[in-house]
C-alpha positions as CSV (number, residue, x, y, z in Angstrom):
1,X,0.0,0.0,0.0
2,X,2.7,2.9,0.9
3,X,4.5,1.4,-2.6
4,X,1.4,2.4,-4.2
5,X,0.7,5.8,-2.5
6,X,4.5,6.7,-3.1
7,X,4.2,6.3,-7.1
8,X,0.5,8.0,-7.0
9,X,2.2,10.9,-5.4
10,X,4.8,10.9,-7.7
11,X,2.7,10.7,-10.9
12,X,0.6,14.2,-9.2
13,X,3.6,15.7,-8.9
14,X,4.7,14.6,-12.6
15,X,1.1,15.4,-13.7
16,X,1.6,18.8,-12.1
17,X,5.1,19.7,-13.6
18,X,4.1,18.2,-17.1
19,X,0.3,20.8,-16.8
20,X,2.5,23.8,-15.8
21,X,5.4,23.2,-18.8
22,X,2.1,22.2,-21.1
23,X,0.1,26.0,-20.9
24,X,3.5,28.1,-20.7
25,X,6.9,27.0,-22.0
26,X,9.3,28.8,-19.6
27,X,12.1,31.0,-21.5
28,X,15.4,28.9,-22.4
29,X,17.3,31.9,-19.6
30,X,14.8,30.3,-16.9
31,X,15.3,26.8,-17.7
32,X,19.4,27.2,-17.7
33,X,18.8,28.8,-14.1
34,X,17.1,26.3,-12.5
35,X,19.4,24.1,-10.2
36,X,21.6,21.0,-11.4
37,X,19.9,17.5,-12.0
38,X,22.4,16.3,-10.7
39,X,22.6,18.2,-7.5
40,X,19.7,16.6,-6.6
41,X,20.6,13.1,-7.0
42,X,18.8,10.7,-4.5
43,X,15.7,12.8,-3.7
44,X,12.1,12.1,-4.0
45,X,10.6,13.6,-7.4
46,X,8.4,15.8,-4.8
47,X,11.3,17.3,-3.6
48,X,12.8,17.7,-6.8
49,X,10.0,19.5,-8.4
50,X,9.9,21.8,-5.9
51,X,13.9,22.9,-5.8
52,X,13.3,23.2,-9.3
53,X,10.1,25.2,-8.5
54,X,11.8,27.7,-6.3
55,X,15.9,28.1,-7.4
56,X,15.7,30.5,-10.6
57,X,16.9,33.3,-12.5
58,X,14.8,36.0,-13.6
59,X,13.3,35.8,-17.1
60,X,15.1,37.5,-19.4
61,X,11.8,39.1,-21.1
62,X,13.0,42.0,-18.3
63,X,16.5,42.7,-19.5
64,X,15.6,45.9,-21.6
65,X,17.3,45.5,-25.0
66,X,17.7,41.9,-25.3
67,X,16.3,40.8,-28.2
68,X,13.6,38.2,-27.9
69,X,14.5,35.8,-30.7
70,X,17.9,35.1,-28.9
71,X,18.3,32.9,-25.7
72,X,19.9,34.3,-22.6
73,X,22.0,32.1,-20.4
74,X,24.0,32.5,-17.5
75,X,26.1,28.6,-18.3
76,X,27.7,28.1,-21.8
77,X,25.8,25.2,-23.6
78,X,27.6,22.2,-24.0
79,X,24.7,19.8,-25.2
80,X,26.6,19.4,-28.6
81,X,30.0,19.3,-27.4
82,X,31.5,15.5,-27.2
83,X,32.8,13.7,-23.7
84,X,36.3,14.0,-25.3
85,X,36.1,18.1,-26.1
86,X,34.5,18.0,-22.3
87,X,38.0,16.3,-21.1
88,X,39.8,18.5,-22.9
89,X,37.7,21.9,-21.7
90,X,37.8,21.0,-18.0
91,X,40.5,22.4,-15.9
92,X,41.0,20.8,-12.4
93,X,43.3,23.6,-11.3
94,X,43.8,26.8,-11.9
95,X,46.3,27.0,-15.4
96,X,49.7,29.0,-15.4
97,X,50.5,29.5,-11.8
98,X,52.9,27.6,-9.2
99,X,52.5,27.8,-5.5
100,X,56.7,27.4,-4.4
101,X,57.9,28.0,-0.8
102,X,59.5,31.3,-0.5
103,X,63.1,31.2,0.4
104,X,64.5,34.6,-0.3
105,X,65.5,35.4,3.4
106,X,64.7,38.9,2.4
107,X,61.4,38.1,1.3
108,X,58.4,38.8,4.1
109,X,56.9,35.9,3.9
110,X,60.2,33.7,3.8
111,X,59.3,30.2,4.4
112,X,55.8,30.6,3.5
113,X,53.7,30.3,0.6
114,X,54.2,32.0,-2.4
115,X,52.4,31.9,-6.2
116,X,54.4,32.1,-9.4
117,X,53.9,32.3,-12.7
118,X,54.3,29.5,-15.2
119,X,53.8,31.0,-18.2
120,X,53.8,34.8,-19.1
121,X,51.0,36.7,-18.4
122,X,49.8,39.9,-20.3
123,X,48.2,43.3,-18.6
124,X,44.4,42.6,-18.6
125,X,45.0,38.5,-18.7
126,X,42.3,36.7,-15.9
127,X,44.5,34.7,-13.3
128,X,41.3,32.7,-12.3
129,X,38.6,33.3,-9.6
130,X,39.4,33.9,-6.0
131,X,37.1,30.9,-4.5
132,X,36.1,30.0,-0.9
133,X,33.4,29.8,1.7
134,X,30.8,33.2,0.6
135,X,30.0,34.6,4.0
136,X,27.4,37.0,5.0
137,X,28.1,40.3,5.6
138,X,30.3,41.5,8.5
139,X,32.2,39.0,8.6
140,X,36.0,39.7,8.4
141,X,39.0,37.4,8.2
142,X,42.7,38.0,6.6
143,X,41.6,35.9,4.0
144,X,38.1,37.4,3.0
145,X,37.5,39.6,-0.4
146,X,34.5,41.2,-0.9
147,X,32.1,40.1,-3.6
148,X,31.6,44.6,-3.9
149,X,33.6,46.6,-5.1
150,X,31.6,50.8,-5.1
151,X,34.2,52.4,-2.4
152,X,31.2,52.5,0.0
153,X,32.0,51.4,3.6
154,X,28.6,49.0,2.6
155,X,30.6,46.5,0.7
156,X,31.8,45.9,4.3
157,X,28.2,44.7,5.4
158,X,27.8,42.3,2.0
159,X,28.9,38.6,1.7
160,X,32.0,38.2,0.5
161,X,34.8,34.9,-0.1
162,X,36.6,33.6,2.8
163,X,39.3,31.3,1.9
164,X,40.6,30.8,5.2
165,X,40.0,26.7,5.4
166,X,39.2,26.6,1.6
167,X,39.6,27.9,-2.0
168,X,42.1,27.5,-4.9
169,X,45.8,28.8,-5.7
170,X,44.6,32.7,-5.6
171,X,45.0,32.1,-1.9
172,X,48.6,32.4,-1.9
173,X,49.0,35.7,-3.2
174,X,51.4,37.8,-1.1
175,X,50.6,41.3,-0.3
176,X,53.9,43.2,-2.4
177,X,54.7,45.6,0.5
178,X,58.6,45.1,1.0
179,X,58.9,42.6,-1.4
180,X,62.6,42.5,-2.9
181,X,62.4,44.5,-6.4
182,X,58.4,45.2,-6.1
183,X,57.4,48.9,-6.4
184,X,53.9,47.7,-6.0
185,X,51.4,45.1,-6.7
186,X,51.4,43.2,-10.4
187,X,47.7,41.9,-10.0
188,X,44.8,43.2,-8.8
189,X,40.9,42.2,-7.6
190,X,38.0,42.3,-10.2
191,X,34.5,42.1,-9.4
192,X,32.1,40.4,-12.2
193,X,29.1,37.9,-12.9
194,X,30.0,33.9,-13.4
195,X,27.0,32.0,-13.6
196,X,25.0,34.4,-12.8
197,X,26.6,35.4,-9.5
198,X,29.0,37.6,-8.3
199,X,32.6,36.4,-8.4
200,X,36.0,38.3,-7.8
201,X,38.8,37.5,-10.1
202,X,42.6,38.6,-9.9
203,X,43.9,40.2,-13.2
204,X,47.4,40.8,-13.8
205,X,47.7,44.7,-14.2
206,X,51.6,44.6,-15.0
207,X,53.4,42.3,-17.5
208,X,54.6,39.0,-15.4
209,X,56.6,36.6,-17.1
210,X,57.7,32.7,-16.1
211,X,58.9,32.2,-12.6
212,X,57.6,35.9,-11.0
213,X,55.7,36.0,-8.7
214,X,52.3,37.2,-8.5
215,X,51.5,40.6,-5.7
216,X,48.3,42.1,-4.4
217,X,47.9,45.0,-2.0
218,X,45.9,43.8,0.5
219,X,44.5,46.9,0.7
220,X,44.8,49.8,4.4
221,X,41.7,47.8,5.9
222,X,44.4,44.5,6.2
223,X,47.3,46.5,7.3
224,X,45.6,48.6,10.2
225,X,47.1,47.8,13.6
226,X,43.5,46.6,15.1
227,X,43.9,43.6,13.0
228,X,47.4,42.4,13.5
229,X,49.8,42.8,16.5
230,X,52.6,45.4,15.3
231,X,55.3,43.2,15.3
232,X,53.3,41.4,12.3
233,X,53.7,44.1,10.4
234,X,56.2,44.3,7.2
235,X,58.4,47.4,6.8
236,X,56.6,50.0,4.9
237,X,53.3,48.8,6.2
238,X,51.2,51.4,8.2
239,X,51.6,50.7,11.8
240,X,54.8,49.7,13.4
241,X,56.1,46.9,11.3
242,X,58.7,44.6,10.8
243,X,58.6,41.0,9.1
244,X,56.2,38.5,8.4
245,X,53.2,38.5,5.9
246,X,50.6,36.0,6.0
247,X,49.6,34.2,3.0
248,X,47.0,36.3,1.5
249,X,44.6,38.6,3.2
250,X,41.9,41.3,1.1
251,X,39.9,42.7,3.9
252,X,37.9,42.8,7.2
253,X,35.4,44.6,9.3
254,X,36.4,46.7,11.9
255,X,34.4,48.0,15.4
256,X,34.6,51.3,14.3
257,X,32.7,50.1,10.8
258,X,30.3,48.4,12.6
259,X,29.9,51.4,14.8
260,X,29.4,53.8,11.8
261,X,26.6,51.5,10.5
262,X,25.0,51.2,13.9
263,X,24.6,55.0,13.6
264,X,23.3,55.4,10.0
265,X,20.9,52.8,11.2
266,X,19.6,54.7,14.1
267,X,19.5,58.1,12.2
268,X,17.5,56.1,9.7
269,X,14.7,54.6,12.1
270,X,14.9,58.1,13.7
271,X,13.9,59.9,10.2
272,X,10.9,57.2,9.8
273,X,9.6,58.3,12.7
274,X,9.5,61.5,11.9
275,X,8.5,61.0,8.8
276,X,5.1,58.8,10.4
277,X,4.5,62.2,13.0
């Protein structure tokens, strides 16, 4: 009997699915942002209508200028493309870079990671994407980058990527601050869309050629002294300063951030009110 219930429910639910796609064929930019078949590998077909149901992008009959005859999609299609070609498109780690132990005793960071180049890199050419754990907003680490990028001190309060306890080779990006021979960072954060979400990639900004390695600036927010003792600091950083650079930190949130939005909220509520009197 629960055999039989179990494969009635599951014919509604096909029944249901099947009606819906039957009066009104969703747009080819819907279908593509529905989640993964195979995400959802051992779950009831109930279930599995409804993640399909409720995980999707926005048709794209509301992108203004997008012309209706062509398909938008956030994934390349690679219906027609062969397993071989797949084999040959996939890249299990991130091309043209080298993660060495630094052992330039003059170096920072000697005895720590470093990332190199492998091949030679133009000004504008993509390193890869800076992958981790997204976290909400606030939270701060010296391996965090935030997914925003405006100058406002809100990208503070939006998820961002930590890569403390995971991520790819972009984590071992040194900050270029007293660096032998680097008058400044060669690479550089970039903010844009992958499949359909925000991502941040590092671009190289400066020519970098076989065996050199890759720099960032982690930015002021890293280098303030609330976030590392002084005697953490590199020469030339602000603060005190002297040796030792962790392996690769973008930004954090500070009390005094956190203080400054507690105050724009309260002058906020404060205007409502007025605004209801």
């Amino acid at each position: 009997m629960e055999g039989m219930d179990e494969q009635k429910k599951e014919e509604e639910v096909k029944d249901e699915v099947g009606g819906a796609g039957e009066c009104e064929e969703e747009p080819a930019c819907v279908q593509a942002g529905r989640r993964s078949p195979r995400l959802d590998r051992g779950r009831s077909q109930e279930k599995k209508a409804k993640r399909a149901a409720g995980v999707r992008f926005k048709s794209c009959a509301s992108l203004e200028g997008w012309p209706g005859e062509i398909s938008y999609t956030h994934t390349p299609d690679m219906s027609e493309v062969t397993p071989a070609d797949k084999r040959l498109l996939r890249q299990d780690y991130v091309p043209g870079v080298s993660i060495r132990t630094v052992t330039d005793t003059a170096h920072p960071a000697c005895g720590q990671n470093g990332l190199y180049a492998t091949i030679t890199f133009g000004v504008g050419d993509v390193l890869g994407e800076y992958t981790g754990k997204v976290m909400p907003g606030h939270w701060g680490g010296e391996y965090v980058t935030r997914l925003w990028n405006t100058g406002a001190n809100s990208d503070y309060y939006r998820p961002g990527v930590d890569a403390q306890k995971m991520g790819n080779e972009l984590r071992m990006i040194n900050d270029y601050r007293s660096v032998p021979g680097a008058t400044g960072p060669n690479c550089k954060f970039s903010r844009a869309a992958i499949r359909g979400f925000r991502a941040a990639l590092i671009v190289a900004i400066l020519p970098i050629a076989p065996n050199e390695e890759f720099l960032l600036d982690y930015g002021e927010v890293y280098w303030r002294q609330e976030l590392m003792e002084a005697d953490c600091l590199p020469p030339g950083s602000p603060g005190d300063g002297s040796s030792g650079v962790k392996e690769a930190g973008v930004s954090a949130v500070l009390p005094s951030d956190l203080e400054a939005l507690e105050n724009d909220l309260r002058e906020m509520v404060s205007q409502a009110t007025e605004g209801n009197d």
